[in-house]
C-alpha positions, 0 to 999 in steps of 0.5 A: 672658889673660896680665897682669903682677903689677903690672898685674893689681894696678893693674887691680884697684885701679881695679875697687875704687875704683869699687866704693867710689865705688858704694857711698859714694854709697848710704852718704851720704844724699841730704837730703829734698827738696820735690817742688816745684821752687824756681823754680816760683810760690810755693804760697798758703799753707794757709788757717786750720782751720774747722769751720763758719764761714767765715775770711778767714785764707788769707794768710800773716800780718803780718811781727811784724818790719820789718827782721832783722840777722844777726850770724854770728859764725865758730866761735863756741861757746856758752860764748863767749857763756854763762857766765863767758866771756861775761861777760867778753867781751861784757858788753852781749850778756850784760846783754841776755840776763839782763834785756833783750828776748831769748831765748837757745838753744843751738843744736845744728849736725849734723856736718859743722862746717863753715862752709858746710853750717852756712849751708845748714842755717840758711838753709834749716832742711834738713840738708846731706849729709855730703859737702856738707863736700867742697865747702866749698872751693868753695861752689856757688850754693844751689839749694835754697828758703831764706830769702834767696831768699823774702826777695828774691822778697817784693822785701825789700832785703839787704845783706851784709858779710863771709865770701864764702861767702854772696855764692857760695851766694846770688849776685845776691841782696843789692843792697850787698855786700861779701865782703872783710875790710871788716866796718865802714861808718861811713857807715851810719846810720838814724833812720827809725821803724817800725810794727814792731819789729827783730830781731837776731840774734846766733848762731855756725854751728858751734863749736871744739874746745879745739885751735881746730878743727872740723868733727867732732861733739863737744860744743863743735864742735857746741853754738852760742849763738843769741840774738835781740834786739828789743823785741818780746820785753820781759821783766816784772820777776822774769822769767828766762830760761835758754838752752833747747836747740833744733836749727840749722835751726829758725833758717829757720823762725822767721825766715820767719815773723817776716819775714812769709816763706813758710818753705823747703820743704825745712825740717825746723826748727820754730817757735822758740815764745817768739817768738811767745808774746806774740802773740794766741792766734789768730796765734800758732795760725797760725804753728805751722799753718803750720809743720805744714802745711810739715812734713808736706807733706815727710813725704808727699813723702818717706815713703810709709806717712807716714799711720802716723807720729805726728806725721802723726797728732799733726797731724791731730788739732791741726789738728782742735782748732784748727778748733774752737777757730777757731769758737768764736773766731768766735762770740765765745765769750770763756769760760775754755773758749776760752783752755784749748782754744787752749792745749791746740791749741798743745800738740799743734801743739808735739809734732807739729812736735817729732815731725815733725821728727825724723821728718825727721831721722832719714828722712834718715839713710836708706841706699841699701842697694841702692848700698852692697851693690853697691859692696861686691860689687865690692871683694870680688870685686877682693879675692878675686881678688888673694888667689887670685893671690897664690900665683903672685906669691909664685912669682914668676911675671913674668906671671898667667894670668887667665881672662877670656876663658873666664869671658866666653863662658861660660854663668854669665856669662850666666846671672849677668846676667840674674839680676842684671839680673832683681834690678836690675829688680825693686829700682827698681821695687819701691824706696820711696826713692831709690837711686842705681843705679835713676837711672842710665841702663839702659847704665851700669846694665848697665855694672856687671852686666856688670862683677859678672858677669865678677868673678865669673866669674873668680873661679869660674874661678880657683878652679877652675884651683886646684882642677884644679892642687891649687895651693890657697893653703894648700897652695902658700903655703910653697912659695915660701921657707923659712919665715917669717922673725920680722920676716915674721911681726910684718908679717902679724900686724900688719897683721891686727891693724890691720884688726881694730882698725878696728871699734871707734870708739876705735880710729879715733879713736885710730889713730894710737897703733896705727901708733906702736905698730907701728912701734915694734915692728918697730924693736925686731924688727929690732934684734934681728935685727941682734943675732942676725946679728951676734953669735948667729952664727958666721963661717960662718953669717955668711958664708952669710947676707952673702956669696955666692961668685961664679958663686952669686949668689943661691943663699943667699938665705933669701927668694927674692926678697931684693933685693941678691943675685940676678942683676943687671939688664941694664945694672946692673953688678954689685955684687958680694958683701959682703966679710965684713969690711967689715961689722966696722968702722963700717958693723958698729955702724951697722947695730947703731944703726940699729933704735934710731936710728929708734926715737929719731927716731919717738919725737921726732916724736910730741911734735910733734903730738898727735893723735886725740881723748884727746891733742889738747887737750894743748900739744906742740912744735908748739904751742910752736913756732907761738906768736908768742914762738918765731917765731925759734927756729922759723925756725932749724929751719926752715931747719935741716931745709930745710937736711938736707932738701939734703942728703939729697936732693941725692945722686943728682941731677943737677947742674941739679936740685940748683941747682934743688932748692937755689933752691927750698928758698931759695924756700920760705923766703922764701915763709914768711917772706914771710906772716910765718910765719918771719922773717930775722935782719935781719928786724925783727918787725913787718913787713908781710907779704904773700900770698907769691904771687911766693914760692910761684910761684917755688917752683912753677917748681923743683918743675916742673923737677925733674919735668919732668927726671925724666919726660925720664929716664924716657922715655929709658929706654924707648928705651934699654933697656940704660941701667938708671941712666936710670930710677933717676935719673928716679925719683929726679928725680920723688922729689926734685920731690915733696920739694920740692912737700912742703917748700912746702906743709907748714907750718913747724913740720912741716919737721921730719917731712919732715926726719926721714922722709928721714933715716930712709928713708936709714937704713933703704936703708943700714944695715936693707934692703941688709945683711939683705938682706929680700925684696920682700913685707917691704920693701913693707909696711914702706914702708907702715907707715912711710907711715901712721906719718908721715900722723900724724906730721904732725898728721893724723888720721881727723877732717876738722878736721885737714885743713890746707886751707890748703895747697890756697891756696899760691901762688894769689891766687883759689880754682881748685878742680883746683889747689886739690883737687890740692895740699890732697890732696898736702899731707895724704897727703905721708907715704905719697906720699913713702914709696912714691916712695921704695920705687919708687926702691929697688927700681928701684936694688937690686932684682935684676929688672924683676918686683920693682916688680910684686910690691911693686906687687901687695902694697902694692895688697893691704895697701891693699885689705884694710882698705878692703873690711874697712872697708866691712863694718864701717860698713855693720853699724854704720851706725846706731851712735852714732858713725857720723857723728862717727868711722866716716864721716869715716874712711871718706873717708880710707880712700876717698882713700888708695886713690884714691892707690894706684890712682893710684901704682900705675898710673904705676909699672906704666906704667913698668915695663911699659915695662921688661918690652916692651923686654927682650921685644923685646930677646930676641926680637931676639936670637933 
């Protein structure tokens, strides 16, 4: 079967999403999970431990509280709280912590952060999955037991204000509600007394890092003050009591049980001890049954060889001492002997519930190894199979032979699936934990070996047909050009370094610096190739390399597929060579300036937004520019680069998009300084702002014009196949409405990045790719380069706290999660969008055939692909590093979404240019 580079590429891309799509799935655990189903009645609960009496303890015990106030407070860091800050701050928390009735802890939240998971986690005392972190956007009703939905099945009356997080996580729950910014109701009193005692309790759901972020895993996202308040807990004079260290999720536990509440049953928390510790010996043995009795169901539920843990064991034997001590009770025996045995049960209770839990803990920090090595076969097979491609794409090949059809009627197919089908078999019914593969139905399960199989039938084809051809890729790679040039080779070995930087956790948390770096360097490469063309070369050698006489065009080319000197494309006039003098005068110094210039702008850029771990924290212009004080030279810059943004963009558009692009850069404005971000100057300081809904709106209108234009164009140049401008000015509309989409979504004081990545994608076409003349293959990886340098340009890193999600709320009153998804996504990847747009414009404008966009397709599908399926190895041996869940993971997802976008780019570029390919076929045949 006969398939187009870019085709063939754009096929591949698509096998490798779903091949990580696979194995993120077996590579973010499932949290444990209680078998018994939540709407089901409630179990009785476990009856008090007795050896040879009888008891009447089969209840579940008096609440020790009437009434519990939670006060949430949103990122809300321990030292907030304790310390010097909080006495400051909160003086009164601070009295109460030091002499009143409380208990303090630093509570430890697990990553992710974030606001929703962390409501999960202390509600229903389990550990929400890491990619829960996707769906705090739109939280979904929280299906799982918790400690609202005791609450409202013992017929306990709740009321709620504030975040509406909780109304969309517990809906139908509270019978006074209120999910506005209304947090203060003075109508609200109460006088009434009660037999027992209230609670507050006052407690953050994650922390903030020192730049007022979060969702990663360091010290100060991840430490938050838990105090609880009531009267039950008076101290006697002289008693101290610091701040003790427990774990989020022991929050649901304590609050069942001083609610009088069964605890979730998927709670992995225990028993805060000091709450009780004032209770009767007996109750207080209770409580810490009960609490075991829970855990350990879970244990059994989840683990299978759970008789061999310890704290299963740590149990048993508590619960055996516990029976005796709950005779002796019985007989009266008021000796030493009974308090001592009750406090050694209340030990052992303690470290088996300490043990159980992180038995919990770390079960669901298991892998679907299963799901991970399946998905990772796929991506390695796609990746092979483009590296084994890529000798005829650097021939230039138009079409790749692909042998599909031989591989699927031959024997190995068959044989390969019924092996694997055999090891499929085998695996889920042999498997002692979940695995995501064994859950889906036998056709889509079949679905994937089929898909494997074939892979690899291919691939053993493809080698084969090398072989036979002696057509090796390390006998056939310098066939197709001279050599490598300098340049050339700083990309390779650049890019090879990159990947091999990505198995340390510094690296990743640092990576933009590599990007800087690299960058960087091939400014000062390309400065010296200029030097060297320029001045190390004679006129004749000049002559050779910038000009080519007529009836040769394309002859002297060093590359064989350098843009901008080959044969022109049908209906492209011909640009006819550069006159050796016109590169003397001031395009001379321009190309000279060039390198440098680039190199100033980037340098500029990188004092916007500090980034990573090691320079976030410290002040940069971004910062100095957002601060309240500096709002109006922020607004000068705004419009400054909106006003260059024009400019730039402007030139090759038609007269009705630059209307429309010049209305909706007003338009943005406007919508900026209507949500108070910049101001007018006859704009007075304190005015009222607004949601900017009409603004953005507004806005939206010109971006889906602009796009509409250039489909339009696009799709009239499929009819008209000689009209090669229909296409690059379609292009261009489509590059231009995507600009404008950036401009509004990103925030002003990154206008700037926008600005300059323009100016330096200007730069670049005029003065660096047209005059040295680089091929195909260098010209893509350094749109690629430059895309990841301005994803970080932007403030972005491989942390999920740096998401401005704020972007996916531009213009919609209420959360639509398609739209939302869309915009938040763009909003983030805007650097390497941009840049690719940009190099399907090029090409498509100086590319001398219509096979060009195929390979630069072909080759940014490659560069895409090598990290990811290098990545996936990495996090898969290194999945039980420390770092896992705080660096390797987050990363993971990013490179997961960045190649979701190529395969994305890459299928609607091939779509078009495919188009090309049919209507020239069409055209020759119709010739003939």
């Amino acid at each position: 079967m006969r398939l187009g580079s870019g085709a063939f590429a754009a096929s591949c891309v698509a096998i490798e999403v779903l091949g990580v799509a696979i194995f993120l799935r077996g590579f973010f655990p499932a949290s444990v999970r209680s078998s018994s189903r939540t709407g089901h009645q409630a179990e009785p609960p476990a009856p008090e431990p007795l050896a040879g009496a009888n008891s009447n303890w089969t209840k579940l015990p008096l609440p020790l509280f009437s009434k519990a106030v939670i006060v949430l407070i949103d990122a809300l860091r321990d030292d907030f709280v304790f310390g010097s800050k909080g006495a400051r701050y909160m003086p009164f928390t601070t009295y109460l912590m030091g002499k009143g009735p409380s208990h303090s802890f630093v509570a430890e939240a697990k990553p992710p952060t974030v606001t929703m998971p962390r409501i999960k986690a202390l509600m229903t005392g389990s550990l929400p999955g890491f990619v829960d972190v996707i769906r705090n956007l739109n939280s979904p009703a929280l299906l799982e037991d918790n400690v609202i939905r005791q609450a409202k099945a013992a017929g306990k009356r709740m009321i709620f204000y504030g975040d509406e997080t909780w109304l969309k996580l517990f809906p139908k729950h509270f019978v006074e509600y209120d999910g506005t910014t209304s947090f203060f109701v003075s109508d609200y009193t109460e006088e009434r007394e009660t037999l027992s005692p209230n609670l507050l309790v006052l407690c953050g759901d994650h922390g903030m890092s020192e730049t007022g972020s979060h969702g990663a895993a360091s010290a100060e996202e991840v430490r938050t003050p838990l105090v609880l308040i009531s009267s039950a807990f008076e101290r006697k004079p002289g008693d101290i009591r610091y701040p003790t260290q427990v774990q989020q999720t022991d929050l649901a536990a304590t609050l069942a049980i001083g609610l009088g509440l069964p605890i979730p049953k998927d709670s992995i928390g225990s028993l805060l001890f000091p709450v009780v510790e004032r209770r009767p010996m007996r109750e207080q043995l209770r409580f810490l049954h009960l609490n075991a009795v829970q855990l350990s169901r879970l244990l059994q539920e989840n683990v299978p060889s759970y008789e061999k843990d310890p704290g299963f064991e740590q149990f048993m034997m508590a619960e055996r001492l516990h029976g005796n001590w709950v005779r002796l009770h019985l007989e009266e025996d008021h000796s030493g002997a009974l308090f001592n045995l009750g406090t050694k049960v209340a030990r052992q209770y303690l470290g088996a519930l300490r043990t159980l839990s992180l038995a919990l803990s770390m079960h669901v920090a298991q892998y679907d190894v299963y799901s991970m090595a399946v998905g990772t076969i796929i991506v390695l097979e796609a990746l092979t199979l483009l590296l084994l491609s890529t000798p005829q794409v650097l021939h230039r090949r138009a079409e790749l032979e692909v042998p599909l059809s031989p591989a699927m009627f031959s024997l190995l197919f068959y044989l390969m699936f019924l092996i694997l089908s055999a090891i499929h078999v085998v695996v889920c019914t042999s498997v002692e934990s979940s695995c995501y593969l064994c859950s889906l139905p036998w056709l889509a399960a079949g679905g994937v070996m089929v898909l494997v199989s074939a892979l690899l039938c291919v691939i053993a084809s493809a080698l084969a047909r090398m072989v036979m051809d002696s057509t090796l890729p390390w006998k056939s790679a310098a066939r197709p050009c001279s050599g490598w040039s300098e340049v050339g080779l700083l990309l390779l070995l650049g890019t090879v370094g990159h990947v091999l930087s990505l198995g340390a956790s510094s690296f990743v948390e640092e990576e933009h610096q590599t990007w800087y770096f690299l960058v960087n360097t091939l400014c000062l490469a390309l400065s010296q190739e200029t030097c060297r063309s320029y001045f190390l070369k004679d006129d004749s050698e000049l002559q050779h390399r910038f000009h080519t006489q007529p009836g040769t065009v394309g002859a002297t080319c060093i590359q064989q597929d350098c843009v901008a000197c080959e044969a022109p494309k049908a209906g492209q006039a011909g640009k006819g060579p550069c006159p050796s003098g016109a590169l003397r005068g001031h395009t001379h110094w321009a190309v000279l300036a060039g390198p440098w210039l680039v190199l100033a702008f980037c340098r500029l850029l990188r004092s916007l937004n500090h980034t990573g771990v090691q320079g976030a924290h410290r002040p940069d212009f971004g910062h100095w520019l957002t601060s309240s004080s500096h709002k109006m030279e922020l607004s000068c810059l705004a419009a400054l680069s909106l006003l260059m943004i024009f400019i730039l963009v402007q030139r090759e558009c038609s007269l009705m998009s630059k209307v429309a692009l010049a209305l909706g850069l007003v338009g943005i404005f406007c919508y900026r300084a209507a949500i108070g971000n910049l101001l007018f100057p006859w704009q007075p300081a304190n005015k009222g702002i607004s949601k900017g809904i009409l603004e953005a709106r507004f806005v939206y209108v010109f971006v889906l014009g602009i796009l509409f234009t250039g489909t339009k164009d696009l799709l009239k140049s499929q009819v008209i196949a000689a009209d090669f401008k229909v296409t690059t000015v379609g292009l261009w509309e489509l590059y231009s409405g995507l600009v404008l989409l950036a401009a509004l979504l990103l925030r002003p004081h990154n206008l700037p990045v926008l600005a300059f990545s323009l100016l330096i994608q200007t730069i670049m076409t005029k003065f660096i790719w047209k005059p040295l003349k680089h091929n195909v293959a260098e010209i893509t990886v350094m749109h690629y380069w430059f895309g990841q340098a301005f994803f970080y340009f932007q403030g972005n890193s491989n942390n999920i706290a740096t998401i401005d999600i704020s972007a996916g709320f531009v213009g919609l009153d209420t959360y639509m999660e398609i739209p939302a998804t869309f915009l938040t996504v763009f909003g983030t990847y805007v650097g390497p969008v941009l840049w690719a747009a940009h190099l399907a414009h090029f090409l498509s404008a100086e590319a001398s055939s219509d096979s060009a966009m195929d390979r630069a397709c072909f080759c940014y599908v490659l560069i895409c692909s090598v990290p990811v399926a290098t990545y996936i190895i990495l996090v898969t041996s290194l999945r039980y590093h420390l770092f896992i869940w705080s660096v390797f993971s987050p990363k993971l997802l990013y490179e997961g979404m960045h190649l979701l976008i190529t395969a994305t780019l890459c299928v609607l570029f091939t779509a078009t240019n495919q188009a090309s390919h049919t209507r020239a076929w069409m055209k020759m045949n119709a010739g003939k």
